[in-house]
N, C-alpha and C positions, 0 to 999 in steps of 0.2 A: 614361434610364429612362422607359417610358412609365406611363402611369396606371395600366392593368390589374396593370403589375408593383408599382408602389405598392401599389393597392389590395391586393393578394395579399400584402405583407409585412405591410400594415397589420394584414393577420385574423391572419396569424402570428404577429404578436407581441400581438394584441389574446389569441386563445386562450390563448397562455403564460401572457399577466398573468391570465387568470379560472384556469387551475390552480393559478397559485401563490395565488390566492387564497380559493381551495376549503381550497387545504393550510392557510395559514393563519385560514381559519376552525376549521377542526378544532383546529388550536392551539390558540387561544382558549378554544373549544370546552370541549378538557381543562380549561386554569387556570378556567374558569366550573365547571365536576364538581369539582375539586379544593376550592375555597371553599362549593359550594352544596349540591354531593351525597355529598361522600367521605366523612361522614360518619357515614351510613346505607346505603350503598351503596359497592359496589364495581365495580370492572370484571372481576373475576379469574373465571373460570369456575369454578361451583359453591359459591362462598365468599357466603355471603350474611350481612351483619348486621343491624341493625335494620330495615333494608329489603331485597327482593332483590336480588343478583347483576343488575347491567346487560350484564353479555358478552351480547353476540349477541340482545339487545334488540328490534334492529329486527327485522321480519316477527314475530315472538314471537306468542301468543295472550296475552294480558293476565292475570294470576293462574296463570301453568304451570308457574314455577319450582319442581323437585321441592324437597320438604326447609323453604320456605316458607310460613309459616301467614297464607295473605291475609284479607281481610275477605271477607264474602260480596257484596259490592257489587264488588268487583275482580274476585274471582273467576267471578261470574257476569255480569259487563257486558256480552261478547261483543266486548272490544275487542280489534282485532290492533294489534300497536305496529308502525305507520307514519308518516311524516314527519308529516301532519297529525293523526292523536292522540296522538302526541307532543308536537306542539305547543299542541293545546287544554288536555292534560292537567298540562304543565308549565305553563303560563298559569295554571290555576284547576285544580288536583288534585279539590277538593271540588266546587266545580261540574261536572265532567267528571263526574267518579263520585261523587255522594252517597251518602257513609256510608263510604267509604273508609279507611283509618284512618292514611293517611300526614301527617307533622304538617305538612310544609312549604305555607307559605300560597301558593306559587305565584310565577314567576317574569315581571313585568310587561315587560322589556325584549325586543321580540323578537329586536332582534341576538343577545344573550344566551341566546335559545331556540334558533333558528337555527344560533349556535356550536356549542351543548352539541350539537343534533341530528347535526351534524357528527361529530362525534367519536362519538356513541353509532353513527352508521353504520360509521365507522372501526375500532371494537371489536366482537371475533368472539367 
C-alpha cells in the first residue's frame, strides 16, 4: 500500500471518528438539558414552562415564542439564537441580556455549552 492510499484511509477514518463525535456531543449535549434546563424548558414544540419551548431554537429571533410572556430585555435585544449567542448567553444569561428574568446563573464549562448547543441544533 503506498502513502497516498494510507493517507486517504487515514482522512476516512479520521472523518468517521469527528461524526461519531459530533453525534456524541449532542448526546451529552441532551444529559447536560436534561440536569440543567428540563426544568424550565422543554424541547417539545409549543409546550412551554417556566421558561420557553427550546424546539427549533437555533436561527429563532430571541423573545418570539408565541404563548410566552418574556421580559422586555429578551424580548427587545434583537438577538437571533445562533451557535455563538447561544453560547454567550448560556455562559452569563444576565450579562448577555440585562434585565432578563431567566433565574439560571449561567453555565461556566464550555464543553458543557458546546454539548447543550449540539443538541439544541439537533431539536426542530
Amino acid at each position: 500500500m503506498n502513502y497516498k492510499m494510507l493517507l486517504g484511509l487515514a482522512l476516512g477514518l479520521g472523518m468517521m471518528g469527528a461524526t461519531a463525535a459530533q453525534a456524541q456531543d449532542a448526546k451529552a449535549g441532551e444529559s447536560f438539558f436534561k440536569r440543567a434546563c428540563a426544568a424550565c424548558h422543554t424541547v417539545e414544540a409549543g409546550k412551554n414552562r417556566v421558561g420557553p419551548s427550546l424546539a427549533g431554537v437555533v436561527g429563532r429571533k430571541a423573545g418570539s415564542v408565541d404563548g410566552f410572556a418574556y421580559s422586555p430585555a429578551l424580548k427587545g435585544s434583537g438577538l437571533e439564537w445562533n451557535d455563538e449567542n447561544l453560547d454567550k448567553y448560556i455562559a452569563d444569561p444576565k450579562g448577555t441580556v440585562p434585565g432578563n428574568k431567566m433565574a439560571y446563573a449561567g453555565a461556566k464549562n464550555e464543553a458543557d455549552r458546546k454539548n447543550l448547543i449540539a443538541y439544541l441544533n439537533s431539536v426542530k
